[in-house]
C-alpha positions as semicolon CSV with decimal commas, in nm:
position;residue;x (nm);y (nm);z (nm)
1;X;14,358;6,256;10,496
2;X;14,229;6,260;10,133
3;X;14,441;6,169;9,836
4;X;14,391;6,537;9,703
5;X;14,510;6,680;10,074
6;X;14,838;6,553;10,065
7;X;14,903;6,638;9,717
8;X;14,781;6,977;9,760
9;X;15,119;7,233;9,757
10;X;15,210;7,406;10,088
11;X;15,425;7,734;10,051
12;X;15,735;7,783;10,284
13;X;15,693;7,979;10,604
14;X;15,654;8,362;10,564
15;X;16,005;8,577;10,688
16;X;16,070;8,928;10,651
17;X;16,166;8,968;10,339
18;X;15,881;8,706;10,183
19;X;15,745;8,937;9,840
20;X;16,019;9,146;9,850
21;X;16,139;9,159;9,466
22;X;16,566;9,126;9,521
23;X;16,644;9,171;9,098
24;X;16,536;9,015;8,759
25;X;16,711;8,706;8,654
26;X;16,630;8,527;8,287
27;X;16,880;8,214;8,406
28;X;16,633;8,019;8,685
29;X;16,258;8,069;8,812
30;X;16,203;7,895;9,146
31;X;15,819;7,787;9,283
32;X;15,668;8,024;9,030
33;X;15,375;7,726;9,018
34;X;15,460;7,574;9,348
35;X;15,777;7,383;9,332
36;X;15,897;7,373;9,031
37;X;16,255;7,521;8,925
38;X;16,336;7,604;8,582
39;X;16,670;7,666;8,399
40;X;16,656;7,952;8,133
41;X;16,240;7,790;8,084
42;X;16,376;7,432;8,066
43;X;16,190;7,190;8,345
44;X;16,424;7,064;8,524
45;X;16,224;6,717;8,567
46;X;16,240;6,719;8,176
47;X;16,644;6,717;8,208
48;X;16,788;6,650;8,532
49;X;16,757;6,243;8,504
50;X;16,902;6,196;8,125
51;X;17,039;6,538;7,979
52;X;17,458;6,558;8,080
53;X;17,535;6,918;8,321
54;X;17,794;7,025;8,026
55;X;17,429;7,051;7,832
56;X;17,282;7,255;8,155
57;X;17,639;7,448;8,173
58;X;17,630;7,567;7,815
59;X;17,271;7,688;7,862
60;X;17,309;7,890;8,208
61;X;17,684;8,052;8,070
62;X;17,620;8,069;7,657
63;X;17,264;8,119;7,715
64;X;17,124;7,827;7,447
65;X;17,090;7,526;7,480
66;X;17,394;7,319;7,280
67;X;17,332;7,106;6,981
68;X;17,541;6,795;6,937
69;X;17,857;6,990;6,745
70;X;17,827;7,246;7,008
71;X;17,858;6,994;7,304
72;X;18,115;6,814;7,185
73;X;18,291;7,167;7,115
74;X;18,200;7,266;7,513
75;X;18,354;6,916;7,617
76;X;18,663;6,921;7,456
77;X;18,720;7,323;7,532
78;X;18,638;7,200;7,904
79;X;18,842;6,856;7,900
80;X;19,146;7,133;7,778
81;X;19,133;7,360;8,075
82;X;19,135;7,074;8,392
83;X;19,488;7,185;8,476
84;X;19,577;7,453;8,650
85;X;19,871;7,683;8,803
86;X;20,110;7,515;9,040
87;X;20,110;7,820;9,196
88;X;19,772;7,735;9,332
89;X;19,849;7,414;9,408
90;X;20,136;7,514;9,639
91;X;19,854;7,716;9,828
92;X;19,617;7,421;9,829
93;X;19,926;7,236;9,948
94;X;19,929;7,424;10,308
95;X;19,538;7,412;10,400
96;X;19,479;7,137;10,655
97;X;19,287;6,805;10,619
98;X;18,975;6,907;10,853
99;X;18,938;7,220;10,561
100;X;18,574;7,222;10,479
101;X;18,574;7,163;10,115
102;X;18,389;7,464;10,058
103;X;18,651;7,682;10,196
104;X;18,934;7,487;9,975
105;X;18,713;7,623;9,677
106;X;18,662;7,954;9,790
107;X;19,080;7,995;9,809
108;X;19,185;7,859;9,516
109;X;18,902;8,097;9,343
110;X;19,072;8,378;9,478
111;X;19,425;8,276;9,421
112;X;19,336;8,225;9,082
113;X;19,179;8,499;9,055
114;X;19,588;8,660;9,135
115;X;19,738;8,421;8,899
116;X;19,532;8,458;8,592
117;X;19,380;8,834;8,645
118;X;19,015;8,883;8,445
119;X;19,034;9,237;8,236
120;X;18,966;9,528;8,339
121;X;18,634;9,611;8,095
122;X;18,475;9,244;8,219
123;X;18,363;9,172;7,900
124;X;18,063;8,940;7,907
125;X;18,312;8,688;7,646
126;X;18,564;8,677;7,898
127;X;18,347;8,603;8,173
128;X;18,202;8,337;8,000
129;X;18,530;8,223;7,931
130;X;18,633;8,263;8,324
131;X;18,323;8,080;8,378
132;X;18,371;7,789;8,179
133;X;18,775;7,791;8,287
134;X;18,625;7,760;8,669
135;X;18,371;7,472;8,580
136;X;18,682;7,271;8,432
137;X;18,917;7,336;8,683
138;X;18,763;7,336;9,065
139;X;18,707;6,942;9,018
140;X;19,016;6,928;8,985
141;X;19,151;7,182;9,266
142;X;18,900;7,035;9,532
143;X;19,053;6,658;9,425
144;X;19,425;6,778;9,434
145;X;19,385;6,934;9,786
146;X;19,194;6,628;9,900
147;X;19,463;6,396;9,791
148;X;19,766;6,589;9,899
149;X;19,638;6,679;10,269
150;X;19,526;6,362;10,376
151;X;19,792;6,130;10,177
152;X;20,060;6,328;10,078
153;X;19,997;6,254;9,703
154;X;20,049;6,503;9,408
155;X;19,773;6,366;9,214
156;X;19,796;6,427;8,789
157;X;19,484;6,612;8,748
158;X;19,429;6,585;8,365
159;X;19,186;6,261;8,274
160;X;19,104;6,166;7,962
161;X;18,742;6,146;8,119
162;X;18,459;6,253;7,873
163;X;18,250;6,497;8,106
164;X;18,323;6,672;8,412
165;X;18,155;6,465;8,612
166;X;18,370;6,128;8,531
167;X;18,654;6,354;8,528
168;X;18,577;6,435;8,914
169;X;18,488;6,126;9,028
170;X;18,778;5,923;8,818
171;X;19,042;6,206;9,055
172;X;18,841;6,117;9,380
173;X;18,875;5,751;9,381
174;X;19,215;5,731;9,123
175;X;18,966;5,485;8,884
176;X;18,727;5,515;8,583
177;X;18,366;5,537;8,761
178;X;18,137;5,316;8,671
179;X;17,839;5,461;8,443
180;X;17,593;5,471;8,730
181;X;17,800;5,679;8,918
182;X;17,872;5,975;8,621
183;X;17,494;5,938;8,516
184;X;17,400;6,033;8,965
185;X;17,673;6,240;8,915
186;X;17,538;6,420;8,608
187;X;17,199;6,402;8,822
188;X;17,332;6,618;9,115
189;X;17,545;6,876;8,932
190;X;17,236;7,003;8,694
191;X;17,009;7,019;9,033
192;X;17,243;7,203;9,209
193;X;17,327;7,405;8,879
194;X;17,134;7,746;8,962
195;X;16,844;7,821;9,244
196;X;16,787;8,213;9,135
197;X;16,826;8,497;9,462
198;X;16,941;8,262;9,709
199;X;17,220;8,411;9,999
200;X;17,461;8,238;9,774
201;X;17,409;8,415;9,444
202;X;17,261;8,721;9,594
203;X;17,554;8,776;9,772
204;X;17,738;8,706;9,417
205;X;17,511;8,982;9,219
206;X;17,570;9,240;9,500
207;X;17,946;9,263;9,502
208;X;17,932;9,207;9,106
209;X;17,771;9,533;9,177
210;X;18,041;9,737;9,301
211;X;18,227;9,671;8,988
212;X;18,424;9,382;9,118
213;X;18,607;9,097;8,911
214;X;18,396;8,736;8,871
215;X;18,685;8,577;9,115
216;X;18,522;8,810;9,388
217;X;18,149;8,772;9,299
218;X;18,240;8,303;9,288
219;X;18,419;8,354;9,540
220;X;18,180;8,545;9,802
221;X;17,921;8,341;9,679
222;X;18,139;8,005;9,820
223;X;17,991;7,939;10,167
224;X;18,022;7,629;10,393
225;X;17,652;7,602;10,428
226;X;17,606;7,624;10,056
227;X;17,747;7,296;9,970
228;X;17,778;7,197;9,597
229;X;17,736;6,930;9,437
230;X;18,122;6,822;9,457
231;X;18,184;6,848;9,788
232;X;17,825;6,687;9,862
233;X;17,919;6,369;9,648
234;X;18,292;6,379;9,755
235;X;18,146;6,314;10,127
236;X;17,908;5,998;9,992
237;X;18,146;5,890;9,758
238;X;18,397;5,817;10,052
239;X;18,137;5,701;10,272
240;X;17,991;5,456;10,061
241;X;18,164;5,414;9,746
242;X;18,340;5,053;9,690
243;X;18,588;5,216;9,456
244;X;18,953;5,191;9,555
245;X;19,035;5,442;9,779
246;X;19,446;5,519;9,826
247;X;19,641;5,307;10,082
248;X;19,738;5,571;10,310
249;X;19,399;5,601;10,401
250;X;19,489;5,548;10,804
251;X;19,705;5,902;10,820
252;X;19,367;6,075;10,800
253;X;19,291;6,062;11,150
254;X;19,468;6,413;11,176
255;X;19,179;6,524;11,006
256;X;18,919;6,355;11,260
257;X;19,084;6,559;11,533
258;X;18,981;6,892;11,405
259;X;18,659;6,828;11,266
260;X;18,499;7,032;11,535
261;X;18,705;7,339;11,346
262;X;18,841;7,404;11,723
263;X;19,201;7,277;11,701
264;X;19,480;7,434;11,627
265;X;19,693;7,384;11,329
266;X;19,962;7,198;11,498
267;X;19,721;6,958;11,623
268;X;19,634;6,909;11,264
269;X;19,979;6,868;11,106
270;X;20,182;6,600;11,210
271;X;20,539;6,678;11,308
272;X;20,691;6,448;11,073
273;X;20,530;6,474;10,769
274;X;20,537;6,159;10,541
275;X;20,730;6,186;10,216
276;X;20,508;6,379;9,940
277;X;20,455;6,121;9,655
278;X;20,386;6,223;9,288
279;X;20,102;6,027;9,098
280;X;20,097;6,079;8,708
């Protein structure tokens, strides 16, 4: 095999629907020159390895690409929003450990989306706001949920962490991460930003088109098999992180029982509880 052969690009399998044109989208272009993927005409191999996602976020939701006041701006506005309604953390309170973390996401979107109502006209400045409220807070939902169904711990979610990433992985493991970590971190949220008409988002821009609220389109769009960046580097983290993880790590063999998704939920929950614990 020649040196040209194996660099030469192969296009995916043909399926039904292969040419079919499913909308026009200005955020992402996908294989338009084989595999490339762009965000809003930005390469992502120019910016995935040193530009920070709040830079990526701003240009997908805000549609430019942030200069330094403006991302410092976007950080602090995000950095303000990390909390969020006990209500929803009482309901993230009663879903079980073996809870795919996609699912965990997909209720507290909707939940919120009972507790803090978008308006009625969906104004494109309120769903940018809604937008950027959801970036800053599901880090810290997923990380809550994690923390109280497998310890029992009422975690503090407000950090003092500079990005969303840090923030994230400084709730997963109770510690600052190290700079390696936030910069993979950084790596995996801006690849995983935006991928144009796949079932995710298409599913997202059809029920946006029966006039629904942006809870309904994020949270339709939240599948299991559509894993995020979060609950992708919450699974490595935990795996192979040497970070401190928190001592009651040995009641979390409830959740091995049920990671088949088979067993019932009072295989799941033990009887007698241990004592809930707050951590500020």
């Amino acid at each position: 095999m020649t040196a040209s052969s194996t660099s030469e690009f192969k296009p995916k399998k043909s399926v039904a629907l292969s040419g079919v044109i499913a909308g026009n989208t200005a955020l992402c272009t996908v294989g338009r020159s084989g595999n490339d993927l762009h965000y809003r005409g930005y390469d992502i191999l120019d910016i995935a390895q040193q530009c920070e996602f709040e830079e990526v976020a701003h240009l997908l939701i805000h549609e430019r690409w942030p200069n330094t006041t403006e991302l410092a701006a976007y950080k602090k506005k995000l950095k303000s929003m990390r909390d969020f309604p006990d209500a929803v953390k009482a309901i993230l309170e009663q879903l079980p450990p073996c809870s795919h973390p996609m699912d965990v996401l997909r209720t507290a979107v909707s939940a919120t989306g009972c507790m803090m109502p978008e308006t009625q006209d969906h104004n494109p400045e309120d769903a940018r706001h809604l937008a950027d409220m959801l970036l800053a807070t599901l880090p810290s939902m997923l990380c809550y949920w994690h923390h109280f169904a497998n310890y029992r711990y009422r975690i503090n979610v407000s950090t003092d962490d500079d990005s969303l990433g840090s923030h994230f992985l400084h709730l997963l493991h109770g510690s600052a991460p190290s700079a390696e970590f936030v910069r993979a971190m950084h790596t995996s949220l801006i690849l995983y930003a935006e991928h144009e008409f796949n079932a995710s988002t298409f599913t997202a821009r059809v029920i946006a088109g029966t006039g629904s609220d942006m809870y309904s389109c994020i949270a339709g769009a939240i599948v299991p098999y559509a894993a995020p960046s979060m609950a992708v580097q919450m699974k490595w983290h935990l795996k192979f992180s040497n970070a401190t993880t928190p001592p009651m790590k040995q009641r979390r063999t409830s959740a091995n029982v049920c990671r088949t998704r088979k067993s019932s939920l009072a295989s799941v929950i033990p009887s007698t509880p241990p004592p809930i614990r707050e951590i500020r």
